[in-house]
PLY file of the C-alpha trace (Angstrom):
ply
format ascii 1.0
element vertex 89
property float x
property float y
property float z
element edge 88
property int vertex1
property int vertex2
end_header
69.44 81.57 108.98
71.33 84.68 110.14
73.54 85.03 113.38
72.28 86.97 116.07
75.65 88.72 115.11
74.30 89.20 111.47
71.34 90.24 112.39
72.79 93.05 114.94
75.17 94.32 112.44
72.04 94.66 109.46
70.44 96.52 111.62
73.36 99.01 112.64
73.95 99.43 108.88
70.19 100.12 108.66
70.25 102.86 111.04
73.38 104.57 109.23
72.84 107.47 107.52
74.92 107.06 104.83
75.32 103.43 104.91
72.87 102.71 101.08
70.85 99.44 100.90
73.24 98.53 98.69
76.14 98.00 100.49
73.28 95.50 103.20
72.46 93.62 100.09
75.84 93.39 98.98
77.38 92.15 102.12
74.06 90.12 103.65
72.42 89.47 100.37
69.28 91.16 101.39
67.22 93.33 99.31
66.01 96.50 100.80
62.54 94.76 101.41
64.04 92.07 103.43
65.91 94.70 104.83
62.83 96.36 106.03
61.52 93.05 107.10
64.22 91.96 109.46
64.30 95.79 110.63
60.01 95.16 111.83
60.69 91.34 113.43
63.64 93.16 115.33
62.62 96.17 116.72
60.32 97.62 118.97
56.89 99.27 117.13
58.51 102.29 118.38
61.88 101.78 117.08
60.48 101.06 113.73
58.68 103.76 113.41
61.00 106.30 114.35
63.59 103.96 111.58
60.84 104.13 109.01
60.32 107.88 109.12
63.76 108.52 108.81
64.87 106.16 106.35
61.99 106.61 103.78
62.78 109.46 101.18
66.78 109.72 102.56
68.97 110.08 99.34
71.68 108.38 101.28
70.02 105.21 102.13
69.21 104.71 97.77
71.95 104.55 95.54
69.97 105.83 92.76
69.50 108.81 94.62
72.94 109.78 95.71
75.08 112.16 94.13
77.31 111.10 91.27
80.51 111.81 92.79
79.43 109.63 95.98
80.90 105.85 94.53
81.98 103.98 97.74
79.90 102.58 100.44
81.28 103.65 103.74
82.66 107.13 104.55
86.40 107.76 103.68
86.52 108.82 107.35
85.09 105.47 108.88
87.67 103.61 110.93
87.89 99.28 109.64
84.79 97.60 110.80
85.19 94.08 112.50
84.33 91.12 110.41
83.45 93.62 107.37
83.41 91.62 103.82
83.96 95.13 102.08
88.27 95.20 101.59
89.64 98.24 101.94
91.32 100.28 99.19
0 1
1 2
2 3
3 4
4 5
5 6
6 7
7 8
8 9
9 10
10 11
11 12
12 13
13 14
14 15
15 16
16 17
17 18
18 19
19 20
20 21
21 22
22 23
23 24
24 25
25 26
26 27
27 28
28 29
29 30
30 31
31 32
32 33
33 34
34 35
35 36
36 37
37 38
38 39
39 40
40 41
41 42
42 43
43 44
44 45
45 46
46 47
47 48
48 49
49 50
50 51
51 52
52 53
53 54
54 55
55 56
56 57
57 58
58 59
59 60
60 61
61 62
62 63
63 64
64 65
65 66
66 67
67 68
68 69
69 70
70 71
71 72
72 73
73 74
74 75
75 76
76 77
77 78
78 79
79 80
80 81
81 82
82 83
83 84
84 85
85 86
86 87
87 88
């Protein structure tokens, strides 16, 4: 069972850009289908949509699909995130 705080930060991770399924799985432990899951029980059919149009086919959001030279998770520019499992370098 996931926090209410969990559950809010998934979902701001989902809705980054350049944040990859990756980096939810390897923080939450969910796969990008349970991803997508928790993203329809916790939105509005609205917000979902407008989610799912956006996220499906973005390079960012796959790892596979990001350029080589692209190896971290966050942006080098991202200030420390509260309660974030990822150390810094």
């Amino acid at each position: 069972m996931r926090t209410a705080e969990d559950i809010n930060r998934i979902i701001e991770m989902a809705w980054e850009d350049r944040t990859p399924f990756d980096a939810i799985e390897f923080q939450f432990g969910l796969s990008e289908k349970e991803v997508i899951e928790l993203m329809r029980h916790h939105l509005k059919a609205s917000s979902w949509k407008l989610w799912r149009a956006r996220v499906q086919g973005r390079s960012t959001k796959h790892r596979a699909k990001r350029l080589n030279e692209v190896n971290r998770f966050k942006c080098s520019r991202q200030r420390t995130i509260s309660k974030n499992k990822i150390s810094k370098r």
